[in-house]
N, CA, C and O atoms as a MOPAC input file, in Angstrom:
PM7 MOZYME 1SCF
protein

 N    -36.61200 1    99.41900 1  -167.51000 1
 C    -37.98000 1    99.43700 1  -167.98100 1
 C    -38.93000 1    99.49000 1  -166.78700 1
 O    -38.91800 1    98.67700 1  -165.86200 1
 N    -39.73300 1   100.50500 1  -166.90100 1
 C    -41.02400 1   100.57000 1  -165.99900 1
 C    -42.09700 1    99.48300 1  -165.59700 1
 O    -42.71100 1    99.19300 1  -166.62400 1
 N    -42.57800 1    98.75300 1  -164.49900 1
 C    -43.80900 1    98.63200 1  -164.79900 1
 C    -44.87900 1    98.91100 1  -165.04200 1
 O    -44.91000 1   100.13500 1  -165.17200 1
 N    -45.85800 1    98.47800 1  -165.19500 1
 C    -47.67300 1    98.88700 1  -165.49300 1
 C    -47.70400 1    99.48800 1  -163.94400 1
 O    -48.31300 1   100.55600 1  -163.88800 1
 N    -47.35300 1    99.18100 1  -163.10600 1
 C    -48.09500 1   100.34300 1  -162.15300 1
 C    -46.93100 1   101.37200 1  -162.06800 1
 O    -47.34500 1   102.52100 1  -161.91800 1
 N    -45.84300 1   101.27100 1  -162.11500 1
 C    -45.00600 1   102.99800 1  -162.27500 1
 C    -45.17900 1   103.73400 1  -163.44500 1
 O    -44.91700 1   104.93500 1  -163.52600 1
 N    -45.70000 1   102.91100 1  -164.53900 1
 C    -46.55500 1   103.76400 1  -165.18200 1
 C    -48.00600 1   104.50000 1  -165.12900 1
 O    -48.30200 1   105.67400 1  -165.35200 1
 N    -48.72800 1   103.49000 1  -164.78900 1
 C    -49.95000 1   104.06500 1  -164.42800 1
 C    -49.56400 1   105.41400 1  -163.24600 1
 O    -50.19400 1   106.46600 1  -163.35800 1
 N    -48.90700 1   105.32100 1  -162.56500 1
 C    -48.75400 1   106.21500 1  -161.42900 1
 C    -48.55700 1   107.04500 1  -162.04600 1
 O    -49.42000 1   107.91600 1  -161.94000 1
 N    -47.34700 1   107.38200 1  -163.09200 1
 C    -46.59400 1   108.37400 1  -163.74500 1
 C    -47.91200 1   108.99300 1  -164.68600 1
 O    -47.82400 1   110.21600 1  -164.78900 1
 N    -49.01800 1   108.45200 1  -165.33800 1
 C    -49.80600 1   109.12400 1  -165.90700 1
 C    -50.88400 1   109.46000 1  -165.02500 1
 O    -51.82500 1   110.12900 1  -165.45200 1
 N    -50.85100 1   109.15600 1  -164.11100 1
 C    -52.29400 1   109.84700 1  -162.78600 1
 C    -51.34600 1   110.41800 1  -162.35100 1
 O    -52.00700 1   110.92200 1  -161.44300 1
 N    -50.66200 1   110.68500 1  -162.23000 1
 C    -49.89600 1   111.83500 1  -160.98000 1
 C    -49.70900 1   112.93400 1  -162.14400 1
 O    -50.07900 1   114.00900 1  -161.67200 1
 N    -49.19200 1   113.12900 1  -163.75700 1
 C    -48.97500 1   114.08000 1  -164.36600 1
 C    -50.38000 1   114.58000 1  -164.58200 1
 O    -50.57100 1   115.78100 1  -164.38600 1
 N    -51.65800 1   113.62200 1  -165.06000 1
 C    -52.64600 1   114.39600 1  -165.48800 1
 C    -53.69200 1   114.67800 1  -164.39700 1
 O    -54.78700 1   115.04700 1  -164.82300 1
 N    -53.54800 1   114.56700 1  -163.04100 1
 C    -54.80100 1   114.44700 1  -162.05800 1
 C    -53.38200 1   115.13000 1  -160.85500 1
 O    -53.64400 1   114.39200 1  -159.90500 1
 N    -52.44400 1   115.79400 1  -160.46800 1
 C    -52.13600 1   115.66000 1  -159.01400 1
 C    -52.99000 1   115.38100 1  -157.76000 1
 O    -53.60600 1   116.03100 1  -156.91500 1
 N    -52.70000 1   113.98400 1  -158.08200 1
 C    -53.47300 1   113.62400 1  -156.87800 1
 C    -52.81300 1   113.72200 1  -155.13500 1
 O    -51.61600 1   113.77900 1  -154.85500 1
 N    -54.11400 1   113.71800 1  -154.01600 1
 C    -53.47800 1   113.82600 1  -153.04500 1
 C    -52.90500 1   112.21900 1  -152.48800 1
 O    -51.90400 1   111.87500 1  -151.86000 1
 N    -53.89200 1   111.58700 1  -152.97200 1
 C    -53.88400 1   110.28700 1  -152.40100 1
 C    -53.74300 1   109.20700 1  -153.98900 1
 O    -54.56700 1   109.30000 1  -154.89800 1
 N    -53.22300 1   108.78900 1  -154.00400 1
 C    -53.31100 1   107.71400 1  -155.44500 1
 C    -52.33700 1   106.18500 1  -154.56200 1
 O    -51.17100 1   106.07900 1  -154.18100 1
 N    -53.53000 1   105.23000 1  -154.53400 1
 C    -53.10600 1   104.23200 1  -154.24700 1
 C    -53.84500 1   102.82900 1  -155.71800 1
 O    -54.93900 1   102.42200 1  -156.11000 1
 N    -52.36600 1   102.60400 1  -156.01600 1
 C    -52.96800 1   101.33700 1  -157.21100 1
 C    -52.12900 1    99.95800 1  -156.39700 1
 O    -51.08400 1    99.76600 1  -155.77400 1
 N    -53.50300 1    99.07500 1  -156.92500 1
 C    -53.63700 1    97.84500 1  -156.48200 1
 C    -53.54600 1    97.08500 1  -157.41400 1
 O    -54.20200 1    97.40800 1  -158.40400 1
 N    -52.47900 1    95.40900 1  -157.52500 1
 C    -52.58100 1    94.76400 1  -158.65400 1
 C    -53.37900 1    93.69100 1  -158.53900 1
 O    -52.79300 1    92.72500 1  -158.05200 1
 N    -54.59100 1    93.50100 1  -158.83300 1
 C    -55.35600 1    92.68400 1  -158.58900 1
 C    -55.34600 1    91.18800 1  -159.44600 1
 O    -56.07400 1    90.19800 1  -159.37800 1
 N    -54.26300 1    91.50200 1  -160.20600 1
 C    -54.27100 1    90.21000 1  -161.58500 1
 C    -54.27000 1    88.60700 1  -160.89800 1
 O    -54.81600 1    87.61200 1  -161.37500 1
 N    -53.64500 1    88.68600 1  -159.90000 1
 C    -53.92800 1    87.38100 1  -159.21200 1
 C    -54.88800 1    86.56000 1  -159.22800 1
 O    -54.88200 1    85.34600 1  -159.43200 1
 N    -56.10100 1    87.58600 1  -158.90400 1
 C    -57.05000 1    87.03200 1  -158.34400 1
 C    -58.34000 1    86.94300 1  -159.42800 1
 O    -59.54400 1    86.80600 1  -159.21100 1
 N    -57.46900 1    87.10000 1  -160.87900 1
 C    -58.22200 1    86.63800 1  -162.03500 1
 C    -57.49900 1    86.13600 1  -163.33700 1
 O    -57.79600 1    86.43000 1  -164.49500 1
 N    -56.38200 1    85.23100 1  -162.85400 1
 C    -55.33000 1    84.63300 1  -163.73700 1
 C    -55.81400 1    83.68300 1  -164.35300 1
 O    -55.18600 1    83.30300 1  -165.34100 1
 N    -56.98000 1    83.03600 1  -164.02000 1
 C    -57.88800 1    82.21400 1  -164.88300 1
 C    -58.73800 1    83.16400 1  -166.32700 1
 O    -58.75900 1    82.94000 1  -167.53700 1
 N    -59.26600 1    84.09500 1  -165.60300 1
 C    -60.32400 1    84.89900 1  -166.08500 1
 C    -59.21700 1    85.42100 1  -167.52400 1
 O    -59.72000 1    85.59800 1  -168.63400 1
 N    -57.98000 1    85.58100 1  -167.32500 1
 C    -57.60400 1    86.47300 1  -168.12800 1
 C    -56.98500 1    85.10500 1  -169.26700 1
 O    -56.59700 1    85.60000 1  -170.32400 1
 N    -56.88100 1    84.01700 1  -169.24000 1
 C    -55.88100 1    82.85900 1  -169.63800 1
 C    -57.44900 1    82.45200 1  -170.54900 1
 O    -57.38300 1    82.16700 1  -171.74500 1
 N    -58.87500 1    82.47600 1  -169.76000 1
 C    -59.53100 1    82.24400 1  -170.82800 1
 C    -60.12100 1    82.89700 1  -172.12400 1
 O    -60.87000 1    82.43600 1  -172.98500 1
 N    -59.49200 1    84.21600 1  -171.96500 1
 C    -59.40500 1    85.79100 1  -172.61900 1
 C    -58.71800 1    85.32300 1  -173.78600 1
 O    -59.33500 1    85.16100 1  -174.83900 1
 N    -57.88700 1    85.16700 1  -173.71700 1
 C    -56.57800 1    84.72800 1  -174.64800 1
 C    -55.56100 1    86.27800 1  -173.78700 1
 O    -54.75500 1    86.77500 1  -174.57400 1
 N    -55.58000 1    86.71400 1  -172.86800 1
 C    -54.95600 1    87.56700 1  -172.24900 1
 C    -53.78300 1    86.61800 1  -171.66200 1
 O    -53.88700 1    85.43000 1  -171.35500 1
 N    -52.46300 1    87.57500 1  -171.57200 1
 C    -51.69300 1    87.09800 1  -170.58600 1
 C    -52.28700 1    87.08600 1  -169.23600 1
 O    -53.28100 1    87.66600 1  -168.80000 1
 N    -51.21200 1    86.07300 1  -168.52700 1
 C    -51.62200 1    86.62900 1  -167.08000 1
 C    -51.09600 1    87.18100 1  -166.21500 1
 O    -50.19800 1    86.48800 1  -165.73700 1
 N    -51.23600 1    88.34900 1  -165.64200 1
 C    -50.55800 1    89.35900 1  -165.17100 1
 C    -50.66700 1    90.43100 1  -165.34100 1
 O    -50.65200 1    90.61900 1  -166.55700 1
 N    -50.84000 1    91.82400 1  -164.52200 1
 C    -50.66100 1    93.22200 1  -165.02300 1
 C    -51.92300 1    93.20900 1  -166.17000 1
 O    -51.76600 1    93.83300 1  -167.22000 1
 N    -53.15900 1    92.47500 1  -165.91100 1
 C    -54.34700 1    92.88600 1  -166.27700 1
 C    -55.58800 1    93.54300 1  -165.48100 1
 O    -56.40700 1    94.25400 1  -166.06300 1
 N    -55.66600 1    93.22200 1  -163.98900 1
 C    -56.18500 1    93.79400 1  -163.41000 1
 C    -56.22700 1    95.13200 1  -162.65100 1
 O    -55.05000 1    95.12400 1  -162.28800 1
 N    -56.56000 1    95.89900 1  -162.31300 1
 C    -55.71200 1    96.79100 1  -160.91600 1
 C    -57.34900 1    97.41200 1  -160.32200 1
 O    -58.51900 1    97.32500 1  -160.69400 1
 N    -56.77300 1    97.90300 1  -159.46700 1
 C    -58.26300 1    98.77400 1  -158.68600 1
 C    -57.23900 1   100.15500 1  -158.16100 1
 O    -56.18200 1    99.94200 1  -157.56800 1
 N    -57.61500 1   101.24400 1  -158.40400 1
 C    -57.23800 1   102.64900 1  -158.05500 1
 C    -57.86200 1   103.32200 1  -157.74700 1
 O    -58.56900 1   103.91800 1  -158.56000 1
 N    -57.92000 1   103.55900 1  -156.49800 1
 C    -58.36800 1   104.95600 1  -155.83600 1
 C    -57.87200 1   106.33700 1  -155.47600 1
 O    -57.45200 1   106.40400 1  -154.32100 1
 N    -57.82600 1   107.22000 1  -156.03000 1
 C    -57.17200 1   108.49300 1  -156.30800 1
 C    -58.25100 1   109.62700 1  -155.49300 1
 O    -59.42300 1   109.29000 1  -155.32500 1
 N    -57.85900 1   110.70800 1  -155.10800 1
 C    -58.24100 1   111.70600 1  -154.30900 1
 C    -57.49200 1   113.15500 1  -155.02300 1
 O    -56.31600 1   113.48600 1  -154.87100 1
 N    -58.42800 1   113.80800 1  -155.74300 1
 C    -57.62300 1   114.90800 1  -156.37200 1
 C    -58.89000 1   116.06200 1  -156.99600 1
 O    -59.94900 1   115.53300 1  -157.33400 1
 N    -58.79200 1   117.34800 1  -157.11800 1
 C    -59.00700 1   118.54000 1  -156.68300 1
 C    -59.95700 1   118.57600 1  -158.00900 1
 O    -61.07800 1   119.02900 1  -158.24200 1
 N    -59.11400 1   117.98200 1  -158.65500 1
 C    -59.18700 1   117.95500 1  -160.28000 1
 C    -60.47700 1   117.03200 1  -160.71700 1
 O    -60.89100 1   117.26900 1  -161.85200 1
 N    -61.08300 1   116.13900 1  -160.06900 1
 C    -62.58500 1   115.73600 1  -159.99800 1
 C    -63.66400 1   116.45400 1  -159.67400 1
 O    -64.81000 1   116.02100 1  -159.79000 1
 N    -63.30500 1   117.83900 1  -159.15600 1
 C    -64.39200 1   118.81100 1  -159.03900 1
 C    -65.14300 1   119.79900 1  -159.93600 1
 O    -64.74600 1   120.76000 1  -160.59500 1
 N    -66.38800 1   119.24400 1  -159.74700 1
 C    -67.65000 1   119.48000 1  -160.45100 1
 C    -67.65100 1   118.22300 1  -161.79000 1
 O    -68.45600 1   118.36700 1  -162.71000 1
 N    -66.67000 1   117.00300 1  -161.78100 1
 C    -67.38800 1   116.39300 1  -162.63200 1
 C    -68.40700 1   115.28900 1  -161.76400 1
 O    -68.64500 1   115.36500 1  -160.55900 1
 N    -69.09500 1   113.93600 1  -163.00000 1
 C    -69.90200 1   113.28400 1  -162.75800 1
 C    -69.18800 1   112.34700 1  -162.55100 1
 O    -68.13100 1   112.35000 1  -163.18200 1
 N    -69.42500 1   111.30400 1  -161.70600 1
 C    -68.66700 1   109.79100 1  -161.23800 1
 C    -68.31900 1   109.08500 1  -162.72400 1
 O    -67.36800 1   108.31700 1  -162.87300 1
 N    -69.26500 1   109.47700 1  -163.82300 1
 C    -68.73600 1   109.09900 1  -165.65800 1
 C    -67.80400 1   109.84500 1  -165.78100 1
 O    -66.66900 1   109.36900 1  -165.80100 1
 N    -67.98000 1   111.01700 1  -165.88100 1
 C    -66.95900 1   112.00200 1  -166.28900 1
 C    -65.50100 1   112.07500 1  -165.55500 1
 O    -64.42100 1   112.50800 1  -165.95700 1
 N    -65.85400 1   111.54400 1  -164.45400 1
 C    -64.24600 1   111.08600 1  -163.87400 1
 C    -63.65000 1   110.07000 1  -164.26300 1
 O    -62.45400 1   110.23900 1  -164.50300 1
 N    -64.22400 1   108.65500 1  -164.47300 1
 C    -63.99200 1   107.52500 1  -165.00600 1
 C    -63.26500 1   107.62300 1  -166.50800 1
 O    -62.25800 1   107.01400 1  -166.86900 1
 N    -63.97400 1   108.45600 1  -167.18700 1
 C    -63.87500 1   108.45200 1  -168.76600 1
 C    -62.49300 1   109.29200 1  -168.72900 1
 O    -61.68500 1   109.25500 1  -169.65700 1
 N    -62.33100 1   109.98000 1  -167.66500 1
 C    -60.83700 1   110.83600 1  -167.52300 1
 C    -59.75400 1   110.21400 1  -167.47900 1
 O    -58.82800 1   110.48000 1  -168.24500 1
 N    -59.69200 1   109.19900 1  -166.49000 1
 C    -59.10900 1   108.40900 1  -166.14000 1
 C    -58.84100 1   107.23100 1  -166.70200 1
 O    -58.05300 1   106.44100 1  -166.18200 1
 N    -59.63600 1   106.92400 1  -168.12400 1
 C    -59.72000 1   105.53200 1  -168.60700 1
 C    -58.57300 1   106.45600 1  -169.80400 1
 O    -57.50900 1   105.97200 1  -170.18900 1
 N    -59.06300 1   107.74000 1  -170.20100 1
 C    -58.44200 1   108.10300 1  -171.10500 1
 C    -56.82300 1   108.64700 1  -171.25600 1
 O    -56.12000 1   108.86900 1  -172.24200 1
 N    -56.56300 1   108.75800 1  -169.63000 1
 C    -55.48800 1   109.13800 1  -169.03200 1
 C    -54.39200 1   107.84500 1  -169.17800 1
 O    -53.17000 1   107.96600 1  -169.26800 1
 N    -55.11900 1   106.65200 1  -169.17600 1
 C    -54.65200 1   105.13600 1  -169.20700 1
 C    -54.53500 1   104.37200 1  -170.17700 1
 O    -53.91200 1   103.31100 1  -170.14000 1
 N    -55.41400 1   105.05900 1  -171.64200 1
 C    -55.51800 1   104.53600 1  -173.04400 1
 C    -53.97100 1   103.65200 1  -173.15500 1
 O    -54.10700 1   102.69100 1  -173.91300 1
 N    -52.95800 1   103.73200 1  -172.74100 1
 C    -51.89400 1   103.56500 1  -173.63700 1
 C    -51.90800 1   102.19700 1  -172.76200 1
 O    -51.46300 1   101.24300 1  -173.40000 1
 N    -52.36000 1   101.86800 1  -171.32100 1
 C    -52.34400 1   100.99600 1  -170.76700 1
 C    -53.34300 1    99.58800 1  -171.22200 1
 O    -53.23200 1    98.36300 1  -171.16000 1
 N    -54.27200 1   100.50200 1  -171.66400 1
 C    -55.50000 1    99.31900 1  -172.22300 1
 C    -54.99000 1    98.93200 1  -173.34300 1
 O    -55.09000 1    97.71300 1  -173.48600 1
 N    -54.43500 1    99.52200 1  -174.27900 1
 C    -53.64800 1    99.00600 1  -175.83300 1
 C    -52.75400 1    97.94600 1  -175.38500 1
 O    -52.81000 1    96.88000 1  -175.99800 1
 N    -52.15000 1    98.03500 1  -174.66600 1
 C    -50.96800 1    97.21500 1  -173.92500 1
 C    -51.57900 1    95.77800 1  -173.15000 1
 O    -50.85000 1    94.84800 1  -172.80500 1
 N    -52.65200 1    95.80500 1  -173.01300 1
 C    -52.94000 1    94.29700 1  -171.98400 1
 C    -53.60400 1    94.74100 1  -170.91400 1
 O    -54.14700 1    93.87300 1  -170.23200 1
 N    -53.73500 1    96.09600 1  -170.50600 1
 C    -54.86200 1    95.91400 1  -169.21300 1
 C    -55.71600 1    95.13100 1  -169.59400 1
 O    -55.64700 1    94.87000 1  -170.79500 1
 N    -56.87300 1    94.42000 1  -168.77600 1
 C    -58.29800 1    94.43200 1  -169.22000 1
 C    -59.20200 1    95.01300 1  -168.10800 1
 O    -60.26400 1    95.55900 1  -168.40700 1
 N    -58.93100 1    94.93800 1  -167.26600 1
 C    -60.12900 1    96.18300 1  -165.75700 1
 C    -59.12500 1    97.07100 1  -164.56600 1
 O    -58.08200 1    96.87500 1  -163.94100 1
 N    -59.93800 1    97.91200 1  -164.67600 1
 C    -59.98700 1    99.01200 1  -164.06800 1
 C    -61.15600 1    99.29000 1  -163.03900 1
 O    -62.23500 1    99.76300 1  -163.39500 1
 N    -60.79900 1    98.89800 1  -161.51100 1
 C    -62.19400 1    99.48800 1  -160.49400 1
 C    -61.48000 1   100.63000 1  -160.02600 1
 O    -60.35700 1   100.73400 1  -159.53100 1
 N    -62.50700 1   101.59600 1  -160.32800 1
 C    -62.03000 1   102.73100 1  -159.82100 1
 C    -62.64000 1   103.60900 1  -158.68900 1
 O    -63.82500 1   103.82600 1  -158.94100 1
 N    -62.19300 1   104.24000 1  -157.41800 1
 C    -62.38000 1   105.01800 1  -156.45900 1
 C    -62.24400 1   106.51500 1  -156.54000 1
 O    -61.48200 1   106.96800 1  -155.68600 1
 N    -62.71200 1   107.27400 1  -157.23500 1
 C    -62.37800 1   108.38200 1  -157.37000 1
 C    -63.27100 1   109.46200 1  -156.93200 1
 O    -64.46700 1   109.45800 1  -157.22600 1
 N    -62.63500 1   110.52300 1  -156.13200 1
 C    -63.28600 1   111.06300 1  -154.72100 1
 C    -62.54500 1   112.72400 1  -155.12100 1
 O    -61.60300 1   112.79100 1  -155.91100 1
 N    -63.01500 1   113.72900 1  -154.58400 1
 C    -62.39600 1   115.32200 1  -154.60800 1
 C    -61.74900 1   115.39000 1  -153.16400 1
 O    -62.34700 1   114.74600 1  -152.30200 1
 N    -60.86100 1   115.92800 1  -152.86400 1
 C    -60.86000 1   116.35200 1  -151.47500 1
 C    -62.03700 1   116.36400 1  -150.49200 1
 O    -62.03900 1   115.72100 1  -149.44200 1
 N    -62.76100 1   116.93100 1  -150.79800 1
 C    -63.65000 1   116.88300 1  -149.84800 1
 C    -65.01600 1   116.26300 1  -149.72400 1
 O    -65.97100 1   116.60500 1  -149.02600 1
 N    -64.84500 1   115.07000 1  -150.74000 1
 C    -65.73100 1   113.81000 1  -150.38500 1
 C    -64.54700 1   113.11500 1  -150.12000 1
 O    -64.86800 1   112.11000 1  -150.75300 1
 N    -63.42200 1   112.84300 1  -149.68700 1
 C    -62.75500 1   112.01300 1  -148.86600 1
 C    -62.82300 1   112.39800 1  -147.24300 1
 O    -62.69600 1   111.66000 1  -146.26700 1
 N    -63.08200 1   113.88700 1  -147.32700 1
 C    -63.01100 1   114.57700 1  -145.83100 1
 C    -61.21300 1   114.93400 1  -145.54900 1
 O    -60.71900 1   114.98800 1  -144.42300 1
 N    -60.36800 1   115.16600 1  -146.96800 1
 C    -59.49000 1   115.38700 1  -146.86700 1
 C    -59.23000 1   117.04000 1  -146.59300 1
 O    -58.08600 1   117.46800 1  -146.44000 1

């Protein structure tokens, strides 16, 4: 069985080839935040910053909303946040 981030990877890398995709599990550092949720704790947070070709010509929304929708199956499941970094090639200076 996969985790939440070899999954998340597996759905940003099929729907975005990204150049750069780095995910971060941030749940640590809100294991309170999520326990007063009625959330588990764990594999609720992450922060991802991705670099891909495929953000060009949208709006910093319109990338987000891509990406949230790319992840739907993750938010059904127990995510609760998502900070996201999302850049084209060449606003990274890649």
């Amino acid at each position: 069985m996969t985790n939440r981030v070899e999954r998340m990877k597996m759905a940003l890398e099929g729907a975005f080839q990204p150049s750069v995709l780095k995910i971060e599990d941030e749940s640590r550092r809100h294991a309170n935040h999520a326990g007063r949720h009625g959330l588990p704790a764990g594999e609720t947070h992450y922060k991802v910053t991705m670099v891909s070709a495929a953000f060009a010509g949208l709006s910093r929304v319109a990338r987000q909303r891509a990406v949230n929708e790319a992840l739907a199956g993750e938010f059904s499941t127990g995510m609760h946040a998502l900070s996201l970094t999302l850049r084209t090639p060449e606003e990274a200076g890649a």
